[in-house]
N, C-alpha and C positions, 0 to 999 in steps of 0.2 A: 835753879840747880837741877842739872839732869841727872837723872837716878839710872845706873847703866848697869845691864845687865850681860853676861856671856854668855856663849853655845859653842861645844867645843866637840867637831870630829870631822869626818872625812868629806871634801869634794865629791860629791856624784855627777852631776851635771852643772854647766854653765851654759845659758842662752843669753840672746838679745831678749832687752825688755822695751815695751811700749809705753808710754806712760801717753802719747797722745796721737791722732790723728798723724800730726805736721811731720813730715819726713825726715827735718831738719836734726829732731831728736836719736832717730836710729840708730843705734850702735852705740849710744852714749850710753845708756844705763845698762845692767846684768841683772838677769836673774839666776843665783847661784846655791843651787840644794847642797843643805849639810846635813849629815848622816852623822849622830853620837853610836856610843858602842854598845847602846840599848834598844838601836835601829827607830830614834824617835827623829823627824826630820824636820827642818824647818829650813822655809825660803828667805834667803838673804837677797833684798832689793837692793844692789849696790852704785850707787851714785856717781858721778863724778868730785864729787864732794866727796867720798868715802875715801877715808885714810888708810892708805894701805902701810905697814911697818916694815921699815926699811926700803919700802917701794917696788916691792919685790912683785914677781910679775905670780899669779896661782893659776894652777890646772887641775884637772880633776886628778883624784888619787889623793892629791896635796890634804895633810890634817890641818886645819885652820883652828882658828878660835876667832869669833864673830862678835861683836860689841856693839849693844843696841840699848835704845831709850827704854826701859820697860815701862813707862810709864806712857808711852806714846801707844793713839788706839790700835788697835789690828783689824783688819777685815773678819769676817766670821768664816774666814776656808779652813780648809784642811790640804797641806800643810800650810801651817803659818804663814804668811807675809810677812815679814820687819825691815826697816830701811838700818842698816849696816853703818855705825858712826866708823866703824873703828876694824879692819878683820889682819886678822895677826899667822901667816905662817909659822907652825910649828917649827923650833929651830932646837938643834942641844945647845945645852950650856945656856940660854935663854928664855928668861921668862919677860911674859907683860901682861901688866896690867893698867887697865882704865878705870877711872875711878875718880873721883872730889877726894881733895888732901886737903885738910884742915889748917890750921895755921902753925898746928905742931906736926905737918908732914903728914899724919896719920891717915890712912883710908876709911872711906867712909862705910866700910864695913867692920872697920877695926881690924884689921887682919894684917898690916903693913903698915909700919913706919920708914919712911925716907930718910936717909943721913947724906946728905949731900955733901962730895967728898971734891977733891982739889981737881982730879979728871972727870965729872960728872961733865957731861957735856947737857947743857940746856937753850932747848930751839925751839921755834915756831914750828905749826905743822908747813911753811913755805920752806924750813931749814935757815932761817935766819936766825941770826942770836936773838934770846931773850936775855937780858938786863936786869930783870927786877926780881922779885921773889915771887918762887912758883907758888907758894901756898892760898890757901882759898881758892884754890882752882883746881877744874876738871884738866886730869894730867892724864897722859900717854906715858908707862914708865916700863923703861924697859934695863933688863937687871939678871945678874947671875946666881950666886948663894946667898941664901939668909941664915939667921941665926933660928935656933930652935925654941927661941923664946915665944911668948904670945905679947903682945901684936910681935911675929916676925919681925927682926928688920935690916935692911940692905942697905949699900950705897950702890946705887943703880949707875948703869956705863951710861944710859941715857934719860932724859928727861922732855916731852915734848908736850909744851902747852897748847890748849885746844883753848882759844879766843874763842 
């Protein structure tokens, strides 16, 4: 189970990244600086693996929120290196989060329970349907209001399992 962590503020810069000699790789991977609003910054190594929400395309300026293994190592730089599971455009009326849901929906921060409603749409990160029950798994969920209760909780417009 991956244990995932967020970073949440502004695009500063986007470059090409190298990961090897071979030319073949060029242009496929980013590396993409985030600026929080305490001016702490960290590099998001962005994959082609890297899920973007709603597939939306970012540019600098754009406020993101960045979703990463924190349990996976980092280089000893300054700013941070982390490979980017997950990075989410700032949108109104929309929230998301990534996260392991338990078998009762629940996040594994406790902070968020799921109520899966009649239009909850649930997908694969390809956009294919999922069939089974999203629970015990690392979800992508994306959602509008919650209740004021503790653990929150929502019936989310989206659901997207991460196989």
């Amino acid at each position: 189970m991956i244990q995932i962590q967020s970073f949440r503020g502004t695009i500063t810069m986007i470059d090409d990244f190298w990961i090897s000699e071979d030319k073949k790789d060029t242009g496929c991977y980013k590396l993409m600086s985030v600026e929080n609003e305490y001016g702490n910054i960290l590099n998001f190594i962005v994959t082609p693996a890297t899920y973007f929400v709603n597939h939306v395309m970012v540019r600098v300026g754009d406020m993101v929120t960045g979703f990463y293994n924190k349990n996976a190592p980092v280089p000893l730089i300054f700013p941070p290196q982390l490979h980017a599971i997950v990075m989410a455009r700032d949108t109104q009326y929309q929230n998301v989060k990534v996260d392991y849901f338990n078998s009762q929906l629940l996040s594994g921060d406790g902070q968020l329970k799921l109520n899966i409603g009649p239009y909850t749409r649930i997908e694969l990160e390809n956009g294919q349907a999922f069939t089974k029950n999203p629970a015990n798994r690392n979800l992508i969920v994306i959602y509008g209001a919650t209740t004021r209760s503790i653990p929150a909780q929502t019936t989310p417009y989206k659901i997207i399992v991460m196989c």
